[in-house]
ROSE-279247 format. One line per 5 residues: for each residue x, y, z of C-alpha. Coordinates in pm, whole numbers. Example, Ala and Ser with C-alpha at 12.3 -4.5 7.8 and 13.67 -1.06 7.14 Angstrom:
2
1230:-450:780 | 1367:-106:714
//
This chain:
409
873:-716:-2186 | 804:-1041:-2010 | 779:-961:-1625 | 945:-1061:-1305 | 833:-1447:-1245
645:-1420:-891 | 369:-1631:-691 | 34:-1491:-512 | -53:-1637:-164 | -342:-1515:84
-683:-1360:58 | -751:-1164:-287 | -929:-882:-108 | -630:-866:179 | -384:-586:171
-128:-583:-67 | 243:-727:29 | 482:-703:-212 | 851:-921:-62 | 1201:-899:-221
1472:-1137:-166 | 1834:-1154:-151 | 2089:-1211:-448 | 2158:-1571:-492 | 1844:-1666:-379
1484:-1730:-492 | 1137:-1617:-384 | 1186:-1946:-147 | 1361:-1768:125 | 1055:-1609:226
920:-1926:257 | 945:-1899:668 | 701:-1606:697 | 504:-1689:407 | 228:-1902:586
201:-1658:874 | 176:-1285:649 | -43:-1477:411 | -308:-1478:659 | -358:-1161:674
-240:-1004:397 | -204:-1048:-15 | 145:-1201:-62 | 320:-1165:-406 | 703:-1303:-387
920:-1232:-650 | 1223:-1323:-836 | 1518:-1144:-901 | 1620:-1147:-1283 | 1816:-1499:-1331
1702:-1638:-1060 | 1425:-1857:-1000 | 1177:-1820:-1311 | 1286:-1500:-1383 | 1492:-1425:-1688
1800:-1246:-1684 | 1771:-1061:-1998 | 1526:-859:-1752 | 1868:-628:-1671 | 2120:-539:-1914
2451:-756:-1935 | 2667:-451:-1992 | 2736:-319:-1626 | 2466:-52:-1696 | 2224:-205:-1472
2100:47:-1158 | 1850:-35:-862 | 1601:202:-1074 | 1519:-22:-1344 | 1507:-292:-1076
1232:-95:-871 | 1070:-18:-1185 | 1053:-429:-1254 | 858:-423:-946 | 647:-141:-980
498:-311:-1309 | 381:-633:-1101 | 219:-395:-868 | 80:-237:-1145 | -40:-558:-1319
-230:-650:-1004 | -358:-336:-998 | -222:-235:-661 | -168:195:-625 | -32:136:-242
109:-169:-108 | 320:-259:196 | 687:-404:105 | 983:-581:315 | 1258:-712:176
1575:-896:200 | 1955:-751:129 | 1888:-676:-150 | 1536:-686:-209 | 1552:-456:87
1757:-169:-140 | 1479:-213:-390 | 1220:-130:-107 | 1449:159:40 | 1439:287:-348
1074:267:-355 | 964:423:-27 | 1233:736:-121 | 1148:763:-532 | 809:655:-543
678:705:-153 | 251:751:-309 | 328:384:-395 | 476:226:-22 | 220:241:272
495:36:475 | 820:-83:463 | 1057:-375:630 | 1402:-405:563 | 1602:-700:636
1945:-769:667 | 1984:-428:418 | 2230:-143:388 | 2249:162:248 | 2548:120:73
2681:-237:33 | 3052:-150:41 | 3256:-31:-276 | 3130:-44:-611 | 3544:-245:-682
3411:-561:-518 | 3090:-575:-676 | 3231:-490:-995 | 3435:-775:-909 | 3188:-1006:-823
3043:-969:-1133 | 3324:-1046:-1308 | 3389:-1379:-1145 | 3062:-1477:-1173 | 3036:-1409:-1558
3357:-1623:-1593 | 3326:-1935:-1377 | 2918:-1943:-1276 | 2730:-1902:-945 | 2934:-2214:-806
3238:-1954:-730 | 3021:-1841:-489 | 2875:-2147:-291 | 3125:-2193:-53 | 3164:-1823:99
2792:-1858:154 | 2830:-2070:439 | 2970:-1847:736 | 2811:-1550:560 | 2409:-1668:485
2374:-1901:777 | 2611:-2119:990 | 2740:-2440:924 | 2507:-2609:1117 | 2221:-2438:904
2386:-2520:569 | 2345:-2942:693 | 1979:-2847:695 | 1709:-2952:429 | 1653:-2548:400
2021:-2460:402 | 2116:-2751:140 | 1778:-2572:-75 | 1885:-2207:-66 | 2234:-2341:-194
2100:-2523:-467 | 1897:-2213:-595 | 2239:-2028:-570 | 2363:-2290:-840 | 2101:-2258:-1029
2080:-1876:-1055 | 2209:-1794:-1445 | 2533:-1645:-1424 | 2424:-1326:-1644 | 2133:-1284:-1382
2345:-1266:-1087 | 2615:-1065:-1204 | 2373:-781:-1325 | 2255:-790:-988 | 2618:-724:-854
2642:-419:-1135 | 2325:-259:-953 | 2536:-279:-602 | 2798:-143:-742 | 2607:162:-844
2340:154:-566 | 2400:435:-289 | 2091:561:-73 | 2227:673:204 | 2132:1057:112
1772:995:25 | 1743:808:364 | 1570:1079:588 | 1316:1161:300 | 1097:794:367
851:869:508 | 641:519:510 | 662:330:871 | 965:172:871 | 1136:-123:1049
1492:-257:996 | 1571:-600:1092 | 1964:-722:1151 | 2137:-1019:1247 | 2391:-968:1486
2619:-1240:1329 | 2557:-1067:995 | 2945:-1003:809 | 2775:-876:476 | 2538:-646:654
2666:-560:971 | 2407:-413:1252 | 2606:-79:1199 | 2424:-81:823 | 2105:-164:994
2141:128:1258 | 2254:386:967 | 1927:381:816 | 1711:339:1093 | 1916:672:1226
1821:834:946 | 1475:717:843 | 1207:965:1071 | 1052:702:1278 | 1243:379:1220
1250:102:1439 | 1539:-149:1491 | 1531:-528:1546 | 1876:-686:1626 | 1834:-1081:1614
2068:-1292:1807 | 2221:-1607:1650 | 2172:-1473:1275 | 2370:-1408:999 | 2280:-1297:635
1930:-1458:589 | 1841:-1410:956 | 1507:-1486:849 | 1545:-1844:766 | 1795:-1904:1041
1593:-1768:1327 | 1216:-1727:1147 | 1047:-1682:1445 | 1170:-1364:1590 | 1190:-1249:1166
808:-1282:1177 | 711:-1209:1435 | 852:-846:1442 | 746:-808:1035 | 364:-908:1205
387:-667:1478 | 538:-357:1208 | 269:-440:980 | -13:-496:1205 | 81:-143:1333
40:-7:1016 | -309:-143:925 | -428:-41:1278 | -281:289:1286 | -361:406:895
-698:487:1055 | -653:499:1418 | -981:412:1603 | -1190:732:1710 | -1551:549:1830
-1663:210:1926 | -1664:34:1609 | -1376:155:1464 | -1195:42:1770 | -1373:-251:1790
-1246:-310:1395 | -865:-232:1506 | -878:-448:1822 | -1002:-683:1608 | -712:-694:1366
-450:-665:1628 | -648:-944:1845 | -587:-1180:1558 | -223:-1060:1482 | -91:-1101:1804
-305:-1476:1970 | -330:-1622:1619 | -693:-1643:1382 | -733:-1990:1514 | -734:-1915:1886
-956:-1582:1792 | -1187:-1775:1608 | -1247:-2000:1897 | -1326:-1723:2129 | -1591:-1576:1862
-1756:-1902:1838 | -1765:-1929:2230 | -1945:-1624:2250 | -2285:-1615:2419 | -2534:-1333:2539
-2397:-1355:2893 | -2009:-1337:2734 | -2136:-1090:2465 | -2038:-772:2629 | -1707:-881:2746
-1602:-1004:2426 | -1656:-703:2322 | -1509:-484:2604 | -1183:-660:2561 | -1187:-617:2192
-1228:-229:2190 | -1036:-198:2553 | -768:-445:2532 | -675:-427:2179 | -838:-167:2042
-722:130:2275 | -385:-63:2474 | -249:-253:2252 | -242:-50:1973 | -111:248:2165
228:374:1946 | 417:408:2317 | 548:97:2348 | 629:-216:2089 | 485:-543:2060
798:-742:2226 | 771:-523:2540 | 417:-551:2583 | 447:-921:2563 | 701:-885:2841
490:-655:3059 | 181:-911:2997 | 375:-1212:3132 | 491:-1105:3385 | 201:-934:3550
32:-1270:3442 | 291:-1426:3673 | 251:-1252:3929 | -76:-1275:3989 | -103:-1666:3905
-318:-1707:3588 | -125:-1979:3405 | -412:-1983:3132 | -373:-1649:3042 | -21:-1684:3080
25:-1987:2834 | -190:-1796:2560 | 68:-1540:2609 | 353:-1711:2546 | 236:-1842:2219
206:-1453:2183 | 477:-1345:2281 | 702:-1622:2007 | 417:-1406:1734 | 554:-1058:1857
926:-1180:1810 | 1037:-1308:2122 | 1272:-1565:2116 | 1197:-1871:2390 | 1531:-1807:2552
1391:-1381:2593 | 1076:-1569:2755 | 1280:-1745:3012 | 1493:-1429:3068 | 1118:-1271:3167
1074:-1554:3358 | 1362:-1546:3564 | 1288:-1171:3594 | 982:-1257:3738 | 1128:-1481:3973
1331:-1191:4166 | 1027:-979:4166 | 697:-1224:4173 | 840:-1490:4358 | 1007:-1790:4331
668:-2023:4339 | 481:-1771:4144 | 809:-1858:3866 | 850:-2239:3890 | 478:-2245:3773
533:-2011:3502 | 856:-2209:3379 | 614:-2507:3355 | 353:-2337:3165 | 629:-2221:2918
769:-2562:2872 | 489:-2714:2825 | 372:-2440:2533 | 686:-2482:2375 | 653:-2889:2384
264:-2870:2262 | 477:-2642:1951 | 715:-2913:1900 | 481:-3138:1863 | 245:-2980:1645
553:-2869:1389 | 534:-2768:1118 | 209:-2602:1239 | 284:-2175:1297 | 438:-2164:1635
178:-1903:1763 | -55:-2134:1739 | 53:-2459:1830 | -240:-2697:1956 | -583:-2624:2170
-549:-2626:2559 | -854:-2830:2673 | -750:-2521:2932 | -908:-2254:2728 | -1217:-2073:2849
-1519:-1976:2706 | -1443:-1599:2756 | -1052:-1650:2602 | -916:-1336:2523
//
């Protein structure tokens, strides 16, 4: 059987990734994250059947399709890249796929993400209905709801909202309504608590298909589970607000690769602190810092690698958002506006939006001091206008600061 169409980004030798997308749209609405989880990590995207370059005849036309054969679709383009454990995240329902994996096949999923996902997606009537519109009149009966539900209307004016559409038109009719047959069927909310992969669950707070109650159900019920509600998002949060989307799918699976062999001597912390290091400031900015290194900086570079990152920051106490609120504002307080502009662009990596940074900010004024603030709120700005300005580059990046010392963290 010909397999799912899909596309292979990042190092060969990284850790697998496997990401699953929404109905109605293609492997493109990963597009967001792709640059950033290709860095670190072995990206293969895939399609669902009818859509992009998949073919439909992938699922039966009958009504008899289930989230099963879907997962087993997958399974086989793990298989063909020769991949026994991979991590996954998906979207609606891509997610469901992942959720099927993790509690079916849970030797195969080392980590999971679920976005904008349920459990159940409502009654199997609607679905059933769905399908049958779709088989009669095409994927255009469905363009129109998509605005208000996917993104905004604001979003949909955009070159990206306009794309997604477009792939929604040109999803085969046969291909999408299969897709609604295996929501009609698809029901998980029993095999929930028996994941036992790392799990995080992203909603939008906007979301009408998938509510944040959905999200909350199954990180309730998955041992472990963390939450992410984004503000300002609907369906696709991802590609309506892609920074806080990547940044906390960075932070979940930086966890995992740090914590699959958590550091018990020197170099094996020095290894994690190294991976989290370049997770959380960027490879760019880490890169610098190694090529700064001298015999008098030698020691410290290394200090902060096994101290800093390979011991605090990844500690499983806290998460990645509030230690990038802790960090600023102590930086605050005690004046370092270099360190405290590095940690900005950090903080945008670990999923902070820049309206959360000012909220630290302003935090930091009651408590640091109003001086001690106004600085910091000019540091900020200028961050964010040095991103701007550099877009498209990845926002935790942005450009150099002639600022940057030799013994950058």
């Amino acid at each position: 059987m010909t397999p799912l169409h899909y596309d292979l980004s990042g190092p060969a030798t990284a850790p697998p990734l496997i990401l699953g997308p929404s109905i109605g749209t293609s492997l493109a609405v990963w597009d967001p994250q792709l640059p950033a989880l290709a860095r670190n990590h072995r990206v293969l995207r895939w399609d669902l059947p009818g859509h992009g370059g998949s073919p439909a005849a992938l699922l039966p036309s009958d009504g008899s399709a289930t989230i099963g054969a879907l997962a087993a679709l997958v399974l086989r383009l793990a298989d063909d890249q020769g991949w026994e454990r991979f991590a996954y995240a998906g979207i609606s329902l891509g997610g469901a796929v992942g959720l099927y994996l993790a509690a079916h096949h849970p030797d195969r999923v080392d980590c999971l993400s679920v976005v904008c996902s349920s459990a159940r997606f409502g009654e199997p009537s609607s679905w059933r209905d769905r399908a049958r519109l779709v088989r009669e009149e095409g994927t255009e009966a469905m363009v129109a709801s998509r605005t208000g539900t996917w993104f905004s209307e604001e979003f949909a004016a955009t070159p990206r909202g306009r794309a997604l559409l477009a792939d929604l038109r040109a999803t085969d009719r046969a291909g999408y309504a299969a897709c609604c047959d295996v929501l009609a069927g698809y029901d998980m909310r029993d095999a929930l608590p028996s994941i036992t992969a790392p799990t995080l669950v992203v909603a939008g707070r906007e979301d009408p298909a998938t509510p944040p109650a959905h999200a909350r159900q199954i990180a309730d019920a998955v041992p472990g589970a963390s939450l992410l509600e984004v503000a300002g998002a609907a369906h696709l949060a991802g590609v309506e607000r892609p920074d806080a989307v990547t940044g906390a799918l960075l932070t979940h699976l930086a966890d995992h690769l740090a914590g699959a062999a958590r550091p018990s001597d020197d170099a094996s912390r020095h290894a994690a602190g190294m991976t989290v290091r370049r997770a959380v400031l960027g490879d760019a900015h880490v890169d610098r810092a190694v090529a700064r290194t001298t015999p008098f900086t030698a020691r410290f570079q290394d200090f902060i690698t096994r101290y800093a990152w390979g011991e605090i920051w990844t500690g499983d106490g806290l998460d990645r958002r509030t230690r990038s609120c802790i960090t600023l504002t102590a930086l605050i307080a005690h004046g370092h506006d270099t360190e405290l502009a590095m940690h900005v662009r950090a903080a945008l990596t670990n999923g902070l939006t820049r309206e959360e940074i000012g909220e630290v900010l302003l935090q930091s004024a009651v408590y640091c001091g109003v001086p001690a603030a106004n600085s910091a709120f000019a540091t900020a700005q200028r961050v964010f206008d040095e991103i701007d300005a550099a877009s498209p580059a990845d926002p935790a990046e942005g450009v150099d600061s002639a600022s940057h010392s030799d013994t950058d963290k």
